[in-house]
SEMAR-448606 format. One record per residue (C-alpha): residue in three letters; x, y, z. Coordinates in steps of 0.1 Angstrom, whole numbers, padded with zeros to 4 digits. Layout:
BEGIN
<'ALA', <X, Y, Z>>
...
***
This chain:
BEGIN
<'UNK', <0943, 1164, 2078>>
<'UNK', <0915, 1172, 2054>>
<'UNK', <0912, 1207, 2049>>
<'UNK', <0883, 1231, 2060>>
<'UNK', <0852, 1227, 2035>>
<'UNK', <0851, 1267, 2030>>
<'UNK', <0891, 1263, 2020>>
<'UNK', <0885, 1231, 1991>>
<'UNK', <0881, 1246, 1959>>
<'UNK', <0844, 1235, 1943>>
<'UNK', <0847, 1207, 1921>>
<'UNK', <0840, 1208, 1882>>
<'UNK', <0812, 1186, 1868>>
<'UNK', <0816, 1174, 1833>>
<'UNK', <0783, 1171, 1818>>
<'UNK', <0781, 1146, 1793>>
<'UNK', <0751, 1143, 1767>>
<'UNK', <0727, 1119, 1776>>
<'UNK', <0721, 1117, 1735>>
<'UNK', <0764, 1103, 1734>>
<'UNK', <0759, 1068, 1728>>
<'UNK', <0734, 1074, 1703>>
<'UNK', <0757, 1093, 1683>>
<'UNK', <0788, 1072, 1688>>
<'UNK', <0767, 1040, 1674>>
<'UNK', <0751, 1069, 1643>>
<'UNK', <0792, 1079, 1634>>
<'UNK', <0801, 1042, 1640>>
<'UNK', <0775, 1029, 1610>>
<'UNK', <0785, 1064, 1586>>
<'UNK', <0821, 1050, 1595>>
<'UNK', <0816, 1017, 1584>>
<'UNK', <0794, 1026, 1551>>
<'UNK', <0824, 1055, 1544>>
<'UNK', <0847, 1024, 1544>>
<'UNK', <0829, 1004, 1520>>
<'UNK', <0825, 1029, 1495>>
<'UNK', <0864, 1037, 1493>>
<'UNK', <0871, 1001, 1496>>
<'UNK', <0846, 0997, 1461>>
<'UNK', <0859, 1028, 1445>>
<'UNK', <0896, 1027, 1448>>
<'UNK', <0898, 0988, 1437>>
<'UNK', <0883, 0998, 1402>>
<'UNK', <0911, 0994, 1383>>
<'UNK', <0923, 0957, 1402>>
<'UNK', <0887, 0946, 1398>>
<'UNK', <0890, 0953, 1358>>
<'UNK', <0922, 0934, 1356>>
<'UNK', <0915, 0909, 1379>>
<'UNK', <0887, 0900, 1354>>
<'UNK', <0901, 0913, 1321>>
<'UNK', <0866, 0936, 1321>>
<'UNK', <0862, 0967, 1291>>
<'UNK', <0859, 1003, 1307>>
<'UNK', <0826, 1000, 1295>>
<'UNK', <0816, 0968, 1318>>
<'UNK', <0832, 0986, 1349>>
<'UNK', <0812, 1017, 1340>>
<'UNK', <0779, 0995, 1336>>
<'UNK', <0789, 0984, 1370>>
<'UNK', <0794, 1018, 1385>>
<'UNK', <0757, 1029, 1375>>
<'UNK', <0742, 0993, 1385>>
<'UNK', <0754, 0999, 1420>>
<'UNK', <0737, 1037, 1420>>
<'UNK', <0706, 1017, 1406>>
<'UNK', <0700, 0990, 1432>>
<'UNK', <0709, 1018, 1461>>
<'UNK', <0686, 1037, 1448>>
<'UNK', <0659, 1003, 1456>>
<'UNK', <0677, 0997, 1483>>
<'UNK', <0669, 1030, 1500>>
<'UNK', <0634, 1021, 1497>>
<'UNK', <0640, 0986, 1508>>
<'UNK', <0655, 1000, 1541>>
<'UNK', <0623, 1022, 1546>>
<'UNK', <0605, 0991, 1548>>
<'UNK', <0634, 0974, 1573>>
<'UNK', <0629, 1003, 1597>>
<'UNK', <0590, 1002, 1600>>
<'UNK', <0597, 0965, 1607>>
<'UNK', <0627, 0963, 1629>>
<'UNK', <0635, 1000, 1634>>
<'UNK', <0666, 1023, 1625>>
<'UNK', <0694, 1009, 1644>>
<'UNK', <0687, 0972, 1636>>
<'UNK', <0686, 0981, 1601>>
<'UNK', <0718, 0998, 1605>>
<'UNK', <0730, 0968, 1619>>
<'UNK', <0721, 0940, 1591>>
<'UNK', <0726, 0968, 1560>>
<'UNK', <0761, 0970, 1576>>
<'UNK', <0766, 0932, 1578>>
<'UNK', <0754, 0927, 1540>>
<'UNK', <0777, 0954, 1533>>
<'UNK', <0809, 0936, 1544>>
<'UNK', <0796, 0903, 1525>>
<'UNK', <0787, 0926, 1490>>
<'UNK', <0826, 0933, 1493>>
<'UNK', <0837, 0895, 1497>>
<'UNK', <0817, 0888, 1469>>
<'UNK', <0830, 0910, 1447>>
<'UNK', <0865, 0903, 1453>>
<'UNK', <0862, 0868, 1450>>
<'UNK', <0837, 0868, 1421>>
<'UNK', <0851, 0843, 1397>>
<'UNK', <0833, 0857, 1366>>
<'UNK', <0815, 0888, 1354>>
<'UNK', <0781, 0877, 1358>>
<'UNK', <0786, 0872, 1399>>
<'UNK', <0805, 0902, 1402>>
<'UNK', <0774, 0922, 1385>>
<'UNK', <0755, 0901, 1417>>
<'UNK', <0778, 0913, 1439>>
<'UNK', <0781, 0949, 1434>>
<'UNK', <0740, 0952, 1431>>
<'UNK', <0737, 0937, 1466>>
<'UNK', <0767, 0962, 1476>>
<'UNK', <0741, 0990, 1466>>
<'UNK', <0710, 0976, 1480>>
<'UNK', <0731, 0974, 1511>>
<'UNK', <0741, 1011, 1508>>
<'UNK', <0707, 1022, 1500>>
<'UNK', <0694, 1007, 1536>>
<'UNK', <0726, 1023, 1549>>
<'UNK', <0716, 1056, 1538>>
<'UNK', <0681, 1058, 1550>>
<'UNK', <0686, 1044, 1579>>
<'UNK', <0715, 1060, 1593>>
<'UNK', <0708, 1096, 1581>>
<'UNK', <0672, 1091, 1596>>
<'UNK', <0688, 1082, 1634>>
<'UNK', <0719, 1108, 1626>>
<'UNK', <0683, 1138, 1621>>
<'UNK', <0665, 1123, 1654>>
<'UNK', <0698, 1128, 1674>>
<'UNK', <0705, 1160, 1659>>
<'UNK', <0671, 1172, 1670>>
<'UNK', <0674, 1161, 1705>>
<'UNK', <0708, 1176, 1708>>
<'UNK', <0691, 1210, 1698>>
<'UNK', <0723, 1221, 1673>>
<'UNK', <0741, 1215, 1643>>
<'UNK', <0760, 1178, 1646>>
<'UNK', <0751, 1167, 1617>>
<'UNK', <0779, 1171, 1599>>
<'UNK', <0803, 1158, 1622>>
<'UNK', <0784, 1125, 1610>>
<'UNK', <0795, 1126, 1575>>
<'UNK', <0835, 1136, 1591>>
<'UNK', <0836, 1103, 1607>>
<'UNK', <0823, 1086, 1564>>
<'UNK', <0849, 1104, 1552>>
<'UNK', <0873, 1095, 1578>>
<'UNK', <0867, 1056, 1575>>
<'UNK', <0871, 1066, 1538>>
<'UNK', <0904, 1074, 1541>>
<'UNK', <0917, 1044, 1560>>
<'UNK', <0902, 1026, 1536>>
<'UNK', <0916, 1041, 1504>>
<'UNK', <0951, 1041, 1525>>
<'UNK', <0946, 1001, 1530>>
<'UNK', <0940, 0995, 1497>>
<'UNK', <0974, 1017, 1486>>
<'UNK', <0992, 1000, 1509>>
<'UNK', <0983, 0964, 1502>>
<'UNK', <0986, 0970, 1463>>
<'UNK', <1017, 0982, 1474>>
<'UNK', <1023, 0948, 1488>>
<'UNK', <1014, 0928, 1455>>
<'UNK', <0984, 0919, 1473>>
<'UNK', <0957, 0910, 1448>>
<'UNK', <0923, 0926, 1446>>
<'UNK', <0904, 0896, 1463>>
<'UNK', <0927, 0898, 1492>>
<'UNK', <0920, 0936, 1493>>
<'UNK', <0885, 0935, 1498>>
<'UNK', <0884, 0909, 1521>>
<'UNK', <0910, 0928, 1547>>
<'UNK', <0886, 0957, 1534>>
<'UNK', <0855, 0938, 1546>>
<'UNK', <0873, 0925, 1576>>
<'UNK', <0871, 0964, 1585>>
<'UNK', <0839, 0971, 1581>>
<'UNK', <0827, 0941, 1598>>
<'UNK', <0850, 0951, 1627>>
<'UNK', <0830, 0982, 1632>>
<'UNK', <0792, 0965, 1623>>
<'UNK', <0800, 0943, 1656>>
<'UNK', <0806, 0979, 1676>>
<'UNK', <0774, 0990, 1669>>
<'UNK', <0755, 0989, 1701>>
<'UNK', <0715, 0996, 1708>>
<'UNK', <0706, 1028, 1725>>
<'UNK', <0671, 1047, 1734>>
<'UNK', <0663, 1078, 1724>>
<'UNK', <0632, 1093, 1748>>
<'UNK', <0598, 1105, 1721>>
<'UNK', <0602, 1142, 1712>>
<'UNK', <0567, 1145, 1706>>
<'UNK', <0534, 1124, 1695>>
<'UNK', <0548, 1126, 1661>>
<'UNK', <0577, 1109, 1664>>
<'UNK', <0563, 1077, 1666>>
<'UNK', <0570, 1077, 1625>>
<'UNK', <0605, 1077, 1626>>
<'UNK', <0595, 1035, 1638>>
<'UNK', <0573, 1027, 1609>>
<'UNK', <0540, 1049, 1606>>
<'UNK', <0534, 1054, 1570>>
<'UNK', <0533, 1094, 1565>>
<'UNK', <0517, 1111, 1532>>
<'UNK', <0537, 1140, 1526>>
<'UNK', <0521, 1174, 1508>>
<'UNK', <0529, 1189, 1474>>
<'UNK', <0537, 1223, 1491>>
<'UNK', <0567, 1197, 1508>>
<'UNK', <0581, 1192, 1476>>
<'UNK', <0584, 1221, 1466>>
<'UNK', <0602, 1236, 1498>>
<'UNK', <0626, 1203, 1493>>
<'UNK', <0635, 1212, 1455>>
<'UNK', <0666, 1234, 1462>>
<'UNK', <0678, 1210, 1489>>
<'UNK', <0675, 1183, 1461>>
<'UNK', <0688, 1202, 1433>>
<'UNK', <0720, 1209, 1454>>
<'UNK', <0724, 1176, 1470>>
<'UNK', <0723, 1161, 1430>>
<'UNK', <0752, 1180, 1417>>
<'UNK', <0771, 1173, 1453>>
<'UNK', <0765, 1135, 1439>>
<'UNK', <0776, 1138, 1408>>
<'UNK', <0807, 1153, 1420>>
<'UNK', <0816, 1127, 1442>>
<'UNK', <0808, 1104, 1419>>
<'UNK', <0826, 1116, 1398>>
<'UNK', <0860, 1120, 1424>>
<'UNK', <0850, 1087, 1445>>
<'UNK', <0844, 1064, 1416>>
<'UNK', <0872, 1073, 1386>>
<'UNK', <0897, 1094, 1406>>
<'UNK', <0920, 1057, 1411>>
<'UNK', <0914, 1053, 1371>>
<'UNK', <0921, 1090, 1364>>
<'UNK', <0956, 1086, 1380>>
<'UNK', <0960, 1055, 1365>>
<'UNK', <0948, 1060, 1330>>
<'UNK', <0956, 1099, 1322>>
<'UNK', <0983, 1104, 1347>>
<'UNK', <1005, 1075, 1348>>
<'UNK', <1002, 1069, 1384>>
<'UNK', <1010, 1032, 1397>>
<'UNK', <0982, 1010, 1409>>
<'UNK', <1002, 1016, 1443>>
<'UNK', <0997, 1055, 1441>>
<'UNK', <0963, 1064, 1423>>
<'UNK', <0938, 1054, 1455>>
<'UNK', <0957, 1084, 1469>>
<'UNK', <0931, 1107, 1449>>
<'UNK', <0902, 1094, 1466>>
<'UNK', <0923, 1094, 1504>>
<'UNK', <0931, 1132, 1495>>
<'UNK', <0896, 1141, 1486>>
<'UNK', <0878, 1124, 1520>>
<'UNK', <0915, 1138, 1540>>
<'UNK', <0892, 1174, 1523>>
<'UNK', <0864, 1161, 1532>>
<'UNK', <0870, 1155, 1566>>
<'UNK', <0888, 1184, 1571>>
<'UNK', <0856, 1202, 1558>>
<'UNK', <0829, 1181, 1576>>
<'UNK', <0851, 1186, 1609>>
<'UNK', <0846, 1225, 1607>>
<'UNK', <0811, 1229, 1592>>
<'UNK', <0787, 1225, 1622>>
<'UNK', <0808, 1253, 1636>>
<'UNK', <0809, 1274, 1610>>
<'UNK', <0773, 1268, 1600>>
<'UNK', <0765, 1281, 1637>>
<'UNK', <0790, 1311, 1633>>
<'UNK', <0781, 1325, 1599>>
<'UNK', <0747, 1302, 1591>>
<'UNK', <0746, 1279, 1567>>
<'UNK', <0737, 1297, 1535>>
<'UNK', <0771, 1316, 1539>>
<'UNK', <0787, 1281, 1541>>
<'UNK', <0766, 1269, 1509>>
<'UNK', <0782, 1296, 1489>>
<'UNK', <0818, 1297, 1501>>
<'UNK', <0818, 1257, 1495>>
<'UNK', <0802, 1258, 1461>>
<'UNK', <0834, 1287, 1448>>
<'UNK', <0858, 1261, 1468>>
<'UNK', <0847, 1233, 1446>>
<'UNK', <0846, 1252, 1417>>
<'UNK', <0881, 1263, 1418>>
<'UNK', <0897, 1229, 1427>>
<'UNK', <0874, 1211, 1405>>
<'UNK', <0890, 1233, 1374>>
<'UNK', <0926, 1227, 1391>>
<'UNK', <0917, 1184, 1392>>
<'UNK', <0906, 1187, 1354>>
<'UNK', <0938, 1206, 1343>>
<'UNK', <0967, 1187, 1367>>
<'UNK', <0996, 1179, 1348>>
<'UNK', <1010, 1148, 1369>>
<'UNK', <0995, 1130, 1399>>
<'UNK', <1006, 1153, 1429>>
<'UNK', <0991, 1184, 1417>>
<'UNK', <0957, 1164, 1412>>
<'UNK', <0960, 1148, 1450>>
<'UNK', <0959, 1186, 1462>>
<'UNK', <0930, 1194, 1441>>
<'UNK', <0909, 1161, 1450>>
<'UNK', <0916, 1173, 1480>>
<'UNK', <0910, 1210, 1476>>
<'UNK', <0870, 1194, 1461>>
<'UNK', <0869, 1172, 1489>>
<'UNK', <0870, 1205, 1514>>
<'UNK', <0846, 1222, 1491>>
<'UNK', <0816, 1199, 1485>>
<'UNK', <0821, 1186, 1521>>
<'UNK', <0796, 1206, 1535>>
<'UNK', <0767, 1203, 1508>>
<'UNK', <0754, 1171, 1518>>
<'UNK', <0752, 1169, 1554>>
<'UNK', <0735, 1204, 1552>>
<'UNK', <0709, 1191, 1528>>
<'UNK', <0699, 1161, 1550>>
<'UNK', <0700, 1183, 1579>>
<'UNK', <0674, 1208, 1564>>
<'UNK', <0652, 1186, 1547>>
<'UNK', <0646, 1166, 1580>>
<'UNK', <0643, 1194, 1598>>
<'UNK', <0611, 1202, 1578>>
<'UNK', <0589, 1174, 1592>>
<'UNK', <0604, 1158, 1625>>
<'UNK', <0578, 1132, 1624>>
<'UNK', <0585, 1116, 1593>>
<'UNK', <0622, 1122, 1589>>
<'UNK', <0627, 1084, 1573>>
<'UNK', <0601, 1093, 1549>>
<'UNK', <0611, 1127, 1533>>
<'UNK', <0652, 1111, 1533>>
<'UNK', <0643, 1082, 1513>>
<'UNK', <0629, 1103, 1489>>
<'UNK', <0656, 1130, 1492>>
<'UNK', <0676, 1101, 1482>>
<'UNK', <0660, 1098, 1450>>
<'UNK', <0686, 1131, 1440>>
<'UNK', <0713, 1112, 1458>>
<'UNK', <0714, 1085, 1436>>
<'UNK', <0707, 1109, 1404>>
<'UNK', <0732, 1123, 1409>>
<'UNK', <0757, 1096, 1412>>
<'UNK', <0742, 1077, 1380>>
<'UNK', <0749, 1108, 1359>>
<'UNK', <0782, 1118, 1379>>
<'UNK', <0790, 1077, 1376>>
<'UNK', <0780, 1072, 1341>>
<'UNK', <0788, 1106, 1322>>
<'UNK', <0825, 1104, 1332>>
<'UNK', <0829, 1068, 1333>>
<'UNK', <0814, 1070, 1292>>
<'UNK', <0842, 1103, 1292>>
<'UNK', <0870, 1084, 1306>>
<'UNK', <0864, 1054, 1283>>
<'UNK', <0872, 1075, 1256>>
<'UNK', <0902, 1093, 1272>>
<'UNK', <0884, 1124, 1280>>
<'UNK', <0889, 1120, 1321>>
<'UNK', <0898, 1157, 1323>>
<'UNK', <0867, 1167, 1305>>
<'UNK', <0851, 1145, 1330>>
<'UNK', <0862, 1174, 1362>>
<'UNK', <0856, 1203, 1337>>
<'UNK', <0823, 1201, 1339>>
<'UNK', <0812, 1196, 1369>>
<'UNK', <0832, 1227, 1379>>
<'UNK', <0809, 1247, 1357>>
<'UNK', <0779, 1231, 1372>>
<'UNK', <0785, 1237, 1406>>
<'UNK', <0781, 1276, 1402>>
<'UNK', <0744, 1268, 1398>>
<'UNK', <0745, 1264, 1433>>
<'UNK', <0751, 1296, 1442>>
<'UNK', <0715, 1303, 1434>>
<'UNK', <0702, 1279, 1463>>
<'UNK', <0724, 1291, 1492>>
<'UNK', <0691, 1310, 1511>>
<'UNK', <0669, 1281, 1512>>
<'UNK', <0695, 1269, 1537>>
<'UNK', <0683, 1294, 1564>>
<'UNK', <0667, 1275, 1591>>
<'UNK', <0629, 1274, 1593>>
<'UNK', <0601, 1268, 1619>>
<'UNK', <0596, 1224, 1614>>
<'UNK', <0564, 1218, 1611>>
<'UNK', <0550, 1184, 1621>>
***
């Protein structure tokens, strides 16, 4: 017999964000782009052997691929006035997954140099596109998510650095690699679904492809957000791209064991990224810019002084939990500064992005050439403490359209 209705206890409602699909296709493209870049960094040293390149060559490539993302950003601003933000997630992510078949199957240096320019055009349009949809969610979510973004990059980042560990392990060669490594990222492309996300205002009618001039007094307000987000790039460039060499080379680690660097610094990172949009609503994010930049400055030191491989795995991964924070804060506060052209002002934000990773790229790859690797963590632990000078731009202001 059913019971009395003043006896049944009320049910619970579980409200569930209208914005949630949104976000789950944002995190599924930052998944798939995290991927790639671990699947490109941690075959380094099997791409150089496959092909019998100098350190040089591969350090040429390194910066070529900073170069063309840097066009390709620009590129994707176009794509998204034309198609709009998620279908230009959608095809970046695509050419993404064939940049990595093509460099593992490259049969000479000249394609390979092809093949990792379209890999950064590909990131570039990634970039724009994705942080531009991850800032219009954000907004209509009405907190800090942002970050959680750049958790689920770093997490794909990790399954891809553990794949390619494990299939080295295996004996598998590096075009087999990238093609199980594409296989992955194509996997999650094809998950990507189209969503609506209702007009905040008149002035978000930019974020689909309304060219926006932005001020001088913009620019200005943007500097400290660039100036950190610079140094965050050349430090994981510096981590991401030679961390697989700098086990290999300085420490003796086996082709099997030295992608564990870069698994142990995004395992930091997403341990990091995971925590930040709470902490940055507990304490606010300047306190979080600072307690990151002496986090990174400490482990950085310990990476540049490790005597054997384990020690450096827990100070990639002590770096990974530091810097985690920087960028997604950045992105965060710069779009928050004009809502209505959010594509527009991270493009050029980007600019620093890919600074940063030519001079983090290039500088230590021209280090660890000559066997200075540890030099090559030295100073970037010095640099970081500039940082510290930043932290109160990142108190939230009033957006102005």
């Amino acid at each position: 017999m059913t019971a009395p209705l003043h006896t049944q206890a009320p049910r619970r409602s579980v409200r569930r964000s209208p914005h949630a699909p949104a976000r789950r296709a944002v995190a599924t493209v930052f998944a798939a782009q995290g991927a790639a870049v671990a699947a490109v960094s941690t075959t380094v040293p099997a791409v150089q052997e496959r092909l019998s390149l100098s350190p040089l060559t591969m350090t040429v490539l390194v910066v070529a691929v900073a170069l063309s993302a840097g066009v390709g950003s620009f590129a994707g601003l176009a794509v998204i006035r034309r198609l709009g933000p998620v279908a230009a997630m959608r095809v970046a992510v695509v050419a993404t997954a064939v940049a990595l078949l093509l460099i593992g199957w490259a049969p000479d240096e000249a394609v390979v140099a092809v093949s990792y320019g379209l890999f950064g055009m590909a990131l570039g349009c990634i970039d724009v596109s994705a942080n531009t949809r991850a800032a219009a969610v954000e907004r209509h979510y009405g907190r800090s998510i942002f970050a959680s973004f750049y958790a689920a990059w770093s997490a794909a980042g990790v399954a891809a650095a553990l794949l390619t560990a494990g299939t080295a392990d295996l004996g598998w060669p590096a075009e087999y690699i990238l093609t199980a490594q594409a296989g992955l990222v194509l996997a999650l492309a094809l998950t990507v679904r189209s969503h609506a996300l209702p007009a905040e205002s008149p002035f978000a009618r930019s974020d689909h492809g309304e060219s926006v001039v932005l001020g001088r007094g913009l620019w200005v307000r943007l500097a400290p957000f660039g100036l950190v987000l610079l140094v965050a790039y050349v430090i994981d460039s510096t981590v991401a791209s030679w961390s697989t060499l700098y086990l290999h080379q300085t420490l003796d680690a086996a082709l099997s064991v030295a992608p564990l660097a870069y698994a142990a610094y995004q395992v930091g990172t997403v341990t990091g990224r995971a925590c930040a949009d709470r902490l940055v609503r507990r304490v606010g994010p300047a306190a979080v810019v600072r307690g990151a930049t002496l986090l990174t400055a400490a482990a950085l030191a310990g990476l540049a002084a490790a005597p054997s491989w384990p020690y450096a795995l827990v100070a990639a991964a002590g770096t990974g939990l530091g810097v985690s924070a920087l960028v997604p804060l950045c992105l965060a506060s710069a779009g928050r500064l004009r809502p209505g052209a959010t594509e527009a002002v991270l493009a050029r934000m980007n600019v620093f992005n890919y600074i940063g990773v030519l001079a983090g790229g290039a500088a230590s790859g021209m280090l660890g050439s000559t066997g200075h690797f540890r030099l090559a963590y030295a100073i970037p632990a010095a640099l970081v403490l500039v940082l510290l000078a930043t932290a109160r731009s990142f108190n939230h202001r009033r957006s102005k359209p």
